[in-house]
C-alpha positions as CSV (number, residue, x, y, z in Angstrom):
1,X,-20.3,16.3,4.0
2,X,-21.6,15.0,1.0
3,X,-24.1,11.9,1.0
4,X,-23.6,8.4,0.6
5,X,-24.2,7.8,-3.4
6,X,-26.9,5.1,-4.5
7,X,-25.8,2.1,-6.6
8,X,-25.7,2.3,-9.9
9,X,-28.0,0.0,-12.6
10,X,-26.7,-3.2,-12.9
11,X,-24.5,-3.8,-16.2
12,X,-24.1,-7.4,-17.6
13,X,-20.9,-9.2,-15.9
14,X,-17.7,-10.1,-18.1
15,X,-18.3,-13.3,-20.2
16,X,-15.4,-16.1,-20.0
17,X,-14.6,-14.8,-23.3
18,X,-13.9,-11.4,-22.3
19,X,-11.6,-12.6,-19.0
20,X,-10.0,-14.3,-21.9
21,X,-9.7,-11.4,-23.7
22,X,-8.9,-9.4,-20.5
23,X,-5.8,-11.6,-19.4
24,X,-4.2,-11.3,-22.8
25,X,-4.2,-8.1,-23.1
26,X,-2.2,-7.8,-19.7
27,X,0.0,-11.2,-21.0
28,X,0.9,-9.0,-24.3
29,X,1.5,-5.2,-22.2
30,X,4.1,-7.2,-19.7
31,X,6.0,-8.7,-22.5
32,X,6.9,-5.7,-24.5
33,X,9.9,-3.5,-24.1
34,X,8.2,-0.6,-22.2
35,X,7.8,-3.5,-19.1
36,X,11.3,-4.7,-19.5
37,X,13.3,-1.3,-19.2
38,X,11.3,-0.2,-15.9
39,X,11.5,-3.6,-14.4
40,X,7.2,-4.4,-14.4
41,X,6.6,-7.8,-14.3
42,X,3.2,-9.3,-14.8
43,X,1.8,-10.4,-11.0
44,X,-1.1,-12.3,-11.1
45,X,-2.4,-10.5,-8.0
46,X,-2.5,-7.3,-9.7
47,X,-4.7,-8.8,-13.3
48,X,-7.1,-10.4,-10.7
49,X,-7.7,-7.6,-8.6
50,X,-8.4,-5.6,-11.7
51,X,-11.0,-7.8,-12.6
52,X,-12.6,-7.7,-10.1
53,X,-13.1,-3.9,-10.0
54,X,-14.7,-4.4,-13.2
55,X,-16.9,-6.9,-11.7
56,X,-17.9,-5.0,-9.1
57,X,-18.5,-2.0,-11.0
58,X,-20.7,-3.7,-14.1
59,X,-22.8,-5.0,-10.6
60,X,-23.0,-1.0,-10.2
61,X,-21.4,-1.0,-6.9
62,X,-17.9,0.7,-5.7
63,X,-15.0,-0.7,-4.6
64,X,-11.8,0.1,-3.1
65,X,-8.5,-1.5,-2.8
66,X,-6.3,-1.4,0.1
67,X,-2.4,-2.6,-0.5
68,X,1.1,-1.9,0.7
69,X,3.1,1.2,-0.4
70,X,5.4,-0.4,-3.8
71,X,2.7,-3.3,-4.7
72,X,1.7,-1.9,-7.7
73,X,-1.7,-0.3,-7.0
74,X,-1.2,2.2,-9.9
75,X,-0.7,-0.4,-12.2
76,X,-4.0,-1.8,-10.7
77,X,-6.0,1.7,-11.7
78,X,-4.4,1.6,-15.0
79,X,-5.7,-2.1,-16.2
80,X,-9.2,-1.5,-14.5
81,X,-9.5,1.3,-17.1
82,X,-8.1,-0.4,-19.9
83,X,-10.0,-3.2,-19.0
84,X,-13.7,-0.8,-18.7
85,X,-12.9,0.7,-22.3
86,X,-12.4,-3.2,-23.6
87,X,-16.0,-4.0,-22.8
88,X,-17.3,-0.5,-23.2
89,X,-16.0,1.2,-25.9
90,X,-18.2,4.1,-25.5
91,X,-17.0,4.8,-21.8
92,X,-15.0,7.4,-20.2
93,X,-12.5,6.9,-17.9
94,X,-11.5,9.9,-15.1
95,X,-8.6,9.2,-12.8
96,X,-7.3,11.5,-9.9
97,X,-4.7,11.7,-7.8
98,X,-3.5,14.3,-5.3
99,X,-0.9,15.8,-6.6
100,X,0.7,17.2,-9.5
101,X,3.5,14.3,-9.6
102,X,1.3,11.5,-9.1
103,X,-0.5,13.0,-12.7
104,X,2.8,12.8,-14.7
105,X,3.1,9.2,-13.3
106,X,-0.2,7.7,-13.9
107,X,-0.5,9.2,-17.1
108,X,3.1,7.8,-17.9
109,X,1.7,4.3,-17.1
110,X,-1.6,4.8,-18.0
111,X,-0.1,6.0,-22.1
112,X,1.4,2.0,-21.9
113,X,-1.3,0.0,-20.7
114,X,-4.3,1.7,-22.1
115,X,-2.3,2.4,-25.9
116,X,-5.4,2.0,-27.8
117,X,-6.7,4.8,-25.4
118,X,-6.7,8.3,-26.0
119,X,-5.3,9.2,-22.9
120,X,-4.8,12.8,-21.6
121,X,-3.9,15.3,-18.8
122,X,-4.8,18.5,-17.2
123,X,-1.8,20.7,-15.9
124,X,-1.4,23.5,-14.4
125,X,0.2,24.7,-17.7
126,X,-3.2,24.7,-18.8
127,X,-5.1,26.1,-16.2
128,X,-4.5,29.4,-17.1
129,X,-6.0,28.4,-20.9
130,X,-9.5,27.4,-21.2
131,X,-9.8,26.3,-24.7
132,X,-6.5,23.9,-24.0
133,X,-8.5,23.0,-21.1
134,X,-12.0,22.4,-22.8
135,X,-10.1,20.7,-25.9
136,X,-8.2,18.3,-23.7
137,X,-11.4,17.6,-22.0
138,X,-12.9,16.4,-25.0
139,X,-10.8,14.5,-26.4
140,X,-9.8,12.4,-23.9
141,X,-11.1,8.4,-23.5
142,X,-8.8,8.1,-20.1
143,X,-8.2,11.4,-18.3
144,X,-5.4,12.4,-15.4
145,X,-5.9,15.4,-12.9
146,X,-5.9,16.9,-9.7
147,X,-9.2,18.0,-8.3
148,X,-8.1,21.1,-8.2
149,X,-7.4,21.4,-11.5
150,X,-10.5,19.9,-12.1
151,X,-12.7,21.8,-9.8
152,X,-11.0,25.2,-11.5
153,X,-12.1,24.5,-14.6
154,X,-15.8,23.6,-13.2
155,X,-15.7,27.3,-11.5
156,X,-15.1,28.7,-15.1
157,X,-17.3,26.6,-16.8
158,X,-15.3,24.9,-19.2
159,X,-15.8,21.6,-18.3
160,X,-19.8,21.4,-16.9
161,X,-21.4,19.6,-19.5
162,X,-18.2,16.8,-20.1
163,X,-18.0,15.9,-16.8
164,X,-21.2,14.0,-16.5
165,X,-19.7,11.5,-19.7
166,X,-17.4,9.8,-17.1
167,X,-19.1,6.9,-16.1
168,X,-15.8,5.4,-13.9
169,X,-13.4,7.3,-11.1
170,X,-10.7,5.7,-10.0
171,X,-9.2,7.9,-6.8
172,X,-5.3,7.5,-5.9
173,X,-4.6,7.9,-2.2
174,X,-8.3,8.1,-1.5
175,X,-7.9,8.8,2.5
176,X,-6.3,11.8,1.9
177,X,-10.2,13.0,0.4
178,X,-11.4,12.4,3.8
179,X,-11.0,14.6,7.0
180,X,-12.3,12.9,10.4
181,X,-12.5,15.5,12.0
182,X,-10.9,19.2,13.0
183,X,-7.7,18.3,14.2
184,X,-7.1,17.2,10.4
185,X,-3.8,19.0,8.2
186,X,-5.9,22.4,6.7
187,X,-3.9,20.6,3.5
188,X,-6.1,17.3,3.9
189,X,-9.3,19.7,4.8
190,X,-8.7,21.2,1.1
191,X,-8.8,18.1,-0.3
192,X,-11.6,17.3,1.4
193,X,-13.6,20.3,0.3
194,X,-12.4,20.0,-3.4
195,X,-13.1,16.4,-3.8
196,X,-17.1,16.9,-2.5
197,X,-17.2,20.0,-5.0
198,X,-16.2,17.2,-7.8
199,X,-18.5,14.7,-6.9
200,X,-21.3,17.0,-6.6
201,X,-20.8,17.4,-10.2
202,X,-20.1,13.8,-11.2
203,X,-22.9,11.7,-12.8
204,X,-25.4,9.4,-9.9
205,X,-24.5,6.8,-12.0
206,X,-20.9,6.7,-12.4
207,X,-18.9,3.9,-10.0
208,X,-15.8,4.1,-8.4
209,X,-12.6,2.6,-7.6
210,X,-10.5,4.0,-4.6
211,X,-7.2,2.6,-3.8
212,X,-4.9,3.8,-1.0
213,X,-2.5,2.1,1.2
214,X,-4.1,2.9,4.5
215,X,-8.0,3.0,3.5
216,X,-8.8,0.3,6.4
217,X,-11.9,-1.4,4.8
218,X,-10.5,-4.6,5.0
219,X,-9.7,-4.5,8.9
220,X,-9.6,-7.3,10.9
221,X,-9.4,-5.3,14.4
222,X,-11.6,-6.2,17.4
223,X,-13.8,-3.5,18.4
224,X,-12.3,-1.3,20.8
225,X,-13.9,0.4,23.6
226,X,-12.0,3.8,22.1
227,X,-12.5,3.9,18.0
228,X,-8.8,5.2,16.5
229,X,-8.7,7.8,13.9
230,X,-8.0,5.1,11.3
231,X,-11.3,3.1,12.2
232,X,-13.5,6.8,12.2
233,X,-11.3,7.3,8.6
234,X,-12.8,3.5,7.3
235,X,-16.3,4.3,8.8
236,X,-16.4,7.8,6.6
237,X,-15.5,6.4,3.7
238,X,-18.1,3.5,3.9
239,X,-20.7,6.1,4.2
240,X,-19.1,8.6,1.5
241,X,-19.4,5.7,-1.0
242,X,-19.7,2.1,0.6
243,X,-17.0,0.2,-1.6
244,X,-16.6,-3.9,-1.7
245,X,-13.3,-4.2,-0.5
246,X,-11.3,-6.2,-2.7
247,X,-9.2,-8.6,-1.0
248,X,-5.6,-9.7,-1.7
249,X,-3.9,-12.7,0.0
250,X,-0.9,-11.5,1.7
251,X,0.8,-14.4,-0.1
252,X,0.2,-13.5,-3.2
253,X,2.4,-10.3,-3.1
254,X,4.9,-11.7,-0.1
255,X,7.7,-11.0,-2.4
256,X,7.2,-7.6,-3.5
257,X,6.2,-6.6,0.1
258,X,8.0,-3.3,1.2
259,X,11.4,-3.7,3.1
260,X,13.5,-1.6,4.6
261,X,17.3,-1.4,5.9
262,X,17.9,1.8,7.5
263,X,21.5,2.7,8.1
264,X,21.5,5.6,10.6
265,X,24.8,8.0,10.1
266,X,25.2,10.0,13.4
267,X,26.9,12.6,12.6
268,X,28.8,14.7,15.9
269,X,29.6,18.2,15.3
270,X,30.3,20.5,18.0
271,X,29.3,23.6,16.2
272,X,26.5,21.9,15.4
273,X,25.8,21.0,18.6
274,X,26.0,24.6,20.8
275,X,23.4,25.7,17.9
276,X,21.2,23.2,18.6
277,X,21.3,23.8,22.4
278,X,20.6,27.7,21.6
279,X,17.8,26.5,19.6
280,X,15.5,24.5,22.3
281,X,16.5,27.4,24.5
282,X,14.6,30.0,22.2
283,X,12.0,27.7,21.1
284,X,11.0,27.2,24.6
285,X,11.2,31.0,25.5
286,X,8.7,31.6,22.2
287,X,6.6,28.8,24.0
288,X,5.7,30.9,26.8
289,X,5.3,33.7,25.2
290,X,2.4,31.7,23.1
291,X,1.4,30.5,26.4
292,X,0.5,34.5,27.4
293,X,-0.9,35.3,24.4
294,X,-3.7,32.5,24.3
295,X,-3.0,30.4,27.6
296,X,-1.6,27.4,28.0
297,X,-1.8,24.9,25.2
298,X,-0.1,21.3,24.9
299,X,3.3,22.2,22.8
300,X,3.5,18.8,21.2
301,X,-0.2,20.1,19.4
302,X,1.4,23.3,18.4
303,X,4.5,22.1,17.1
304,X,2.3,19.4,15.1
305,X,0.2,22.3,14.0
306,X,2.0,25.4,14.1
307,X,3.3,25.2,10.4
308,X,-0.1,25.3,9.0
309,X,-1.3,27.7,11.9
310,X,0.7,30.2,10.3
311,X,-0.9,30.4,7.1
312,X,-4.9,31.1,6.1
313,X,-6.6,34.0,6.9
314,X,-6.3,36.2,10.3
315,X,-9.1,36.0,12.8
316,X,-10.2,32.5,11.7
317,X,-11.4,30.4,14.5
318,X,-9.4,27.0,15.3
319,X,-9.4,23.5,17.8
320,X,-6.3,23.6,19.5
321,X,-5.4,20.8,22.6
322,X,-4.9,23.0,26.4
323,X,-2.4,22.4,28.4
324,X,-4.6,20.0,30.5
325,X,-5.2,18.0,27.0
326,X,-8.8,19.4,26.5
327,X,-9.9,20.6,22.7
328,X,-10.6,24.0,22.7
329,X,-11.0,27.1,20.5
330,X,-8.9,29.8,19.8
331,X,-9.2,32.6,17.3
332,X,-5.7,32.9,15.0
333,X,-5.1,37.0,15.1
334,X,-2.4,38.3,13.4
335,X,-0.2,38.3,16.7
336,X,-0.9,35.0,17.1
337,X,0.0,33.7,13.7
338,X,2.9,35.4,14.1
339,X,3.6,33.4,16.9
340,X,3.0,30.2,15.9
341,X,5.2,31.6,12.3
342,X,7.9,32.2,15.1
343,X,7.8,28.9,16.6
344,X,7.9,27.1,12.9
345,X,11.1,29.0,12.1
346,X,12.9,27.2,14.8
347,X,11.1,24.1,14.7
348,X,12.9,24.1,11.0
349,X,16.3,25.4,12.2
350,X,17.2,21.9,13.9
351,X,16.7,19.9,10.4
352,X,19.4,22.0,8.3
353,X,21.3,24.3,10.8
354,X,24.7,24.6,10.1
355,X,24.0,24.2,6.1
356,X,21.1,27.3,6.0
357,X,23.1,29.6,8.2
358,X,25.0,32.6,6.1
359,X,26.8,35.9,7.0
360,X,26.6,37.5,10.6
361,X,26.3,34.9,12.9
362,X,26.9,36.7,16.0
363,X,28.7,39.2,18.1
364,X,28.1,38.4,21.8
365,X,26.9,35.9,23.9
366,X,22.9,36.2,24.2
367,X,22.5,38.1,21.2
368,X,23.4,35.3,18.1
369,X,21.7,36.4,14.8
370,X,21.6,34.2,12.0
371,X,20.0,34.6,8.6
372,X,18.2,32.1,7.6
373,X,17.5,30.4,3.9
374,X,14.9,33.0,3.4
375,X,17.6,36.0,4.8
376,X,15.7,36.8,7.1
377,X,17.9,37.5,10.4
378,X,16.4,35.6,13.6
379,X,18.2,35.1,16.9
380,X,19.3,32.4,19.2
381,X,19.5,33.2,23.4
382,X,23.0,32.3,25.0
383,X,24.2,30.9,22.0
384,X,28.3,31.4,21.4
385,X,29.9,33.3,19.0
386,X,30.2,32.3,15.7
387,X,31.4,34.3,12.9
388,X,31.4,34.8,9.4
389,X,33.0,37.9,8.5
390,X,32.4,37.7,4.5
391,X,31.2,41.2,3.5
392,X,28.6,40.4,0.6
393,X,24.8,39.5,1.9
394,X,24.5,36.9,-0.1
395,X,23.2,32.9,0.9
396,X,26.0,30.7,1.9
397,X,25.8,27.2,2.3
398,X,28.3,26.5,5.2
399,X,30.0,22.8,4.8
400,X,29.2,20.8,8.2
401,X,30.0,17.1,8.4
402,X,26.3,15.8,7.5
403,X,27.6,17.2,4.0
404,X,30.8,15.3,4.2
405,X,29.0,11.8,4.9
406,X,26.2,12.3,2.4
407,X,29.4,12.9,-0.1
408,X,31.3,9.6,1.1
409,X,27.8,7.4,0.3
410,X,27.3,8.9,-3.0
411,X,31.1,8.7,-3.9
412,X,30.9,5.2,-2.6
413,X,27.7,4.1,-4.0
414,X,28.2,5.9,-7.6
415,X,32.2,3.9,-7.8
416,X,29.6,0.5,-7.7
417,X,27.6,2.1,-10.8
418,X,24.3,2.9,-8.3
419,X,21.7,4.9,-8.9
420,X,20.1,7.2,-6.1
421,X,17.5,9.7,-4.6
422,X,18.9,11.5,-2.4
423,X,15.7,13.4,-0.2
424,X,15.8,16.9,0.8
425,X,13.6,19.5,2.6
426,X,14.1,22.6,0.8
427,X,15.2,24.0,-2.5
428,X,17.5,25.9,-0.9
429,X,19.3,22.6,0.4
430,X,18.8,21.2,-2.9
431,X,20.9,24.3,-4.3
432,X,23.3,24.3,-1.9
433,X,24.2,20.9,-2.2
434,X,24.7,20.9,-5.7
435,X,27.7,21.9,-7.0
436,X,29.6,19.9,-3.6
437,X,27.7,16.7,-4.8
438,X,29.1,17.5,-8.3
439,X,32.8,17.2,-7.0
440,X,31.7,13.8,-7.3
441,X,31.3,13.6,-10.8
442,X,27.8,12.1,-10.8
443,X,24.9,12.6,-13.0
444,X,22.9,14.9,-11.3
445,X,19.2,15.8,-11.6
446,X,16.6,17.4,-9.7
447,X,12.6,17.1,-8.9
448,X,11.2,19.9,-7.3
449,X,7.8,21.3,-7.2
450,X,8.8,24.3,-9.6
451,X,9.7,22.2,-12.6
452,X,6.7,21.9,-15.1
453,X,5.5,18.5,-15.6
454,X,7.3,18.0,-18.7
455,X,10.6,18.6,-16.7
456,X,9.6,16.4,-14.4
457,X,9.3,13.7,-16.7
458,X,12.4,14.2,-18.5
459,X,14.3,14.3,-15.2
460,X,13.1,10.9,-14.3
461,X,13.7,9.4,-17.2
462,X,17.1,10.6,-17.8
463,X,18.4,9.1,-14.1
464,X,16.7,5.5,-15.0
465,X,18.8,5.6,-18.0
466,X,21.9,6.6,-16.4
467,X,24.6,4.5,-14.9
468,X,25.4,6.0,-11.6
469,X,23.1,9.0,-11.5
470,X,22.0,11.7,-8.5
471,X,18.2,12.1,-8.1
472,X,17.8,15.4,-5.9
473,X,14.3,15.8,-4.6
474,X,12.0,17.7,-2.6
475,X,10.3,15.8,0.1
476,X,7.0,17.7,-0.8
477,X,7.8,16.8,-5.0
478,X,8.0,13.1,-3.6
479,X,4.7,12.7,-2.0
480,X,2.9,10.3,-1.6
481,X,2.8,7.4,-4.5
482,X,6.0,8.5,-6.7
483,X,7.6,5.3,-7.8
484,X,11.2,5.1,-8.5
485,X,12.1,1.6,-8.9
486,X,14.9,1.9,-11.0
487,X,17.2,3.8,-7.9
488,X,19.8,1.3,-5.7
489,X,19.3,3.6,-3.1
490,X,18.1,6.2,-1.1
491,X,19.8,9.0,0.9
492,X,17.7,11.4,3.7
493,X,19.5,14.3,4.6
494,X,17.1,14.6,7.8
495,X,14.6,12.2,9.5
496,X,11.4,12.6,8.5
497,X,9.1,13.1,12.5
498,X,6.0,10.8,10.5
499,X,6.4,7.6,10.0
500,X,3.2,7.5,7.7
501,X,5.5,9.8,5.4
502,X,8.6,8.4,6.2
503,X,7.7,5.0,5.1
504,X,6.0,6.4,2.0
505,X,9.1,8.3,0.9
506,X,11.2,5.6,1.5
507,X,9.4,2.9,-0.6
508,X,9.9,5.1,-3.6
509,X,12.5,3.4,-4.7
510,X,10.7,0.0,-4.3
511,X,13.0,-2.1,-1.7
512,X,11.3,-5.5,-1.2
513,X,11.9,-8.7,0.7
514,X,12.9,-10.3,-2.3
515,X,15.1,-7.5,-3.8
516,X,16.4,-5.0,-0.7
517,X,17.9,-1.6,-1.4
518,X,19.7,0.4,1.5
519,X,18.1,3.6,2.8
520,X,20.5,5.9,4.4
521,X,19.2,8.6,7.2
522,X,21.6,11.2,8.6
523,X,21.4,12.6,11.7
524,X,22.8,15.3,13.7
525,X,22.7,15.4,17.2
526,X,20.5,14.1,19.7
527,X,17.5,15.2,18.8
528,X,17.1,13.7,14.9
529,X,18.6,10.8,16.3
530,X,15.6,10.5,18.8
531,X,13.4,11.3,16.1
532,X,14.8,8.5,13.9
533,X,14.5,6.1,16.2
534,X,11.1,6.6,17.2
535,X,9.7,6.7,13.5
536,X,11.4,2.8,13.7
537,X,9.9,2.2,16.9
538,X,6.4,3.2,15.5
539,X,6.8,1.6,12.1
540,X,7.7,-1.7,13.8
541,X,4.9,-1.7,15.9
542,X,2.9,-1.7,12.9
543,X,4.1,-4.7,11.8
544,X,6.4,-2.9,9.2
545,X,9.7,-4.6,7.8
546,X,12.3,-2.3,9.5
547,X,16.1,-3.0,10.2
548,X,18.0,-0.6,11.7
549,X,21.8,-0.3,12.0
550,X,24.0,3.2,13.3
551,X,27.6,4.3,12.4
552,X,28.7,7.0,14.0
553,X,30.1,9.5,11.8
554,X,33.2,12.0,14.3
């Protein structure tokens, strides 16, 4: 793990001139017609808390900002740079985020506030270019990248000597840099691994601002006698940089905080419902043969686990929970990844199962084969027979009534000139879907993670300037920080099992207190129902804004 950096040299603080000068340059950005036509308006809360980063980093300390999902922390990031090129011209600015969406939308935001900036990106459209690379480098006063973009072009040399002229990092979603300990995603362990490799190469003297919605720094729990993963999360970060936390008042941004009205559609299906039934049967069967294989292990850890157990390398060692709830170590063979590979499969079949199944459903009781989205044939024990006696080999995407209701909201929804997103697990949903949503004579358009970036952007443009527009999206192209403001609503085709991500997806489209938006979840079966209403159960607990409401959907 990389070492706590030393303060920086102390710089001279604002004058009142410059918070002068400061303020109106955020007055004259939230009265132009960029603000107006995606619905910014100027929050105090946001200009102070920007100035205050500066403060904190002309003091030659960090900082780090902890506020709900939809409050505006990008906005936040974008005036603290605007604001550290005001009073030093000479500056550079480097801003990362996570993902390859979050870079098309803080550079989209970043082009308005800082427009007297030279404000760039690196894109994997680049990566495979190193003079586009180097020359983007260069040029740039404010850049936007991944790390591992970055990191890439540190391997190959194109960027060693320009990466010690940034003298400020502002990190988006900061906590997901930080892995607390081996039970951690092997997606947040990359991170991890590529954001020490950055800083490694980062100037001593550079300061930074991280900002996340779950960083903890500002926690007001008593000491407990057991320390939670989010307390262990806040304790690493203090030693990885030891930021001021900046404080908001919870006043100040009552009115923008994140609200949510679920409206649960439970769907029945009886086809729907035998498949389902076959399902838990076989998943429980692959179980126990996991269970002779490497002993017993708790299944609620493997089924947490088991999608990123089955990628990486063979014969890698890793922590998994025993039956008996004890960590420890087991070495992933290539039997054993297969396993857990098997297990995945139909963990996912429950989410989409009458719309991913295609040709040959079955000919006899205990032997059901179904192809799946990838057409490849698995099998269900004692499930019925189902048939499909279509000759070509081809994917089919098999009407169910989870279909039917997600084409009643957006029928209903679009007649009342509404916008929405309508969130989706695979690409192969997302196709499928298609061209039954376009009986509805929408707009549609789609976000996925194989668009380029300048798709992207166009896509998202396009549906905030339509009247009654279809966003499809990937939940993986959603992320974490995507803000959609401009949709009415919000559609899941499936419950989401975390309701860290849940709650993240959902505030995309930015439903407050002040100004709520419906979100729509539709479930089949017992199970997503369960699933649903424990996500509300858990968010609730947590002091979220939740209201939850069912129709059942025969």
């Amino acid at each position: 793990m990389h070492q706590s950096r030393k303060p920086a040299k102390r710089l001279s603080s604002p004058t009142p001139k410059d918070t002068r000068a400061l303020w109106a340059t955020a007055n004259a950005l939230f009265a132009n017609d960029v603000a107006r036509e995606r619905a910014y308006t100027l929050r105090k809360y946001q200009i102070e808390a920007a100035l205050r980063a500066i403060e904190i980093a002309l003091a030659g300390q960090n900082s780090g900002i902890e506020l709900p999902t939809g409050t505006g922390k990008t906005l936040i990031a974008c005036l603290v740079a605007a604001f550290w090129k005001q009073l030093r011209p000479a500056s550079r600015v480097l801003l990362i985020v996570p993902s390859r969406t979050l870079v098309v939308q803080h550079f989209d935001v970043a082009r308005w506030i800082a427009q007297a900036l030279t404000v760039d990106r690196l894109t994997d459209d680049q990566s495979g270019d190193p003079g586009a690379l180097r020359g983007t480098l260069l040029r740039s006063d404010l850049l936007v990248s991944t790390p591992g973009i970055l990191a890439g072009a540190l391997a190959r040399g194109v960027a060693d000597e320009v990466i010690a002229s940034f003298d400020l990092v502002i990190v988006d979603e900061f906590d997901q840099f930080v892995v607390v300990d081996e039970n951690e995603w092997e997606s947040a362990a990359r991170y991890a691994e590529l954001w020490q490799r950055l800083v490694r190469e980062l100037p001593p003297a550079a300061r930074y601002l991280v900002k996340s919605a779950t960083l903890g720094l500002a926690s007001q729990e008593p000491k407990r006698r057991f320390i939670t993963k989010a307390q262990r999360r806040s304790d690493l970060i203090g030693k990885l940089l030891n930021p001021v936390a900046i404080t908001v008042p919870e006043q100040s941004y009552a009115a923008v905080v994140p609200f949510k009205p679920i409206q649960m559609s439970r769907v029945h299906d009886g086809n729907v419902a035998v498949l389902l039934e076959a399902v838990e049967v076989s998943k429980g069967k692959a179980h126990l043969r996991l269970d002779e294989t490497i002993g017993p292990v708790d299944y609620r850890d493997v089924e947490r686990r088991a999608p990123q157990l089955c990628e990486g390398a063979v014969n890698r060692s890793v922590q998994i929970r025993s039956g008996a709830g004890a960590m420890r170590s087991i070495v992933i063979s290539a039997p054993v990844r297969k396993a857990f590979c098997g297990i995945t499969k139909l963990m996912m079949m429950p989410q989409h199962i009458l719309e991913d199944l295609a040709k040959d459903l079955g000919a006899d009781f205990g032997n059901c084969k179904i192809k799946t989205r990838r057409n490849e044939v698995a099998y269900l024990e004692n499930a019925p027979i189902l048939r499909d006696d279509r000759a070509d080999d081809h994917f089919h995407f098999l009407r169910g009534r989870k279909t039917d209701a997600l084409q009643a909201i957006v029928a209903a929804r679009g007649k009342a000139k509404e916008r929405g997103v309508i969130f989706l697990r695979t690409i192969t949903l997302l196709e499928g879907l298609k061209p039954i949503l376009a009986t509805a004579r929408l707009p549609l358009f789609e976000l996925t993670g194989e668009k380029t970036d300048q798709e992207r952007k166009v896509a998202i443009d396009r549906f905030r300037k339509s009247t009654n527009g279809l966003l499809l999206i990937t939940r993986t192209t959603g992320g974490r920080g995507l803000d959609l403001p401009f949709a009415h609503y919000a559609v899941f085709y499936s419950p989401k099992s975390d309701p860290v991500t849940m709650w993240q997806e959902m505030s995309r489209i930015r439903s407050t207190v002040s100004a709520p938006k419906d979100v729509h979840v539709l479930c089949y079966g017992d199970r997503e129902v369960l699933v649903l209403q424990q996500v509300v159960s858990e968010l609730l607990a947590q002091n979220r804004r939740v209201t939850y409401s069912v129709l059942d959907v025969l």
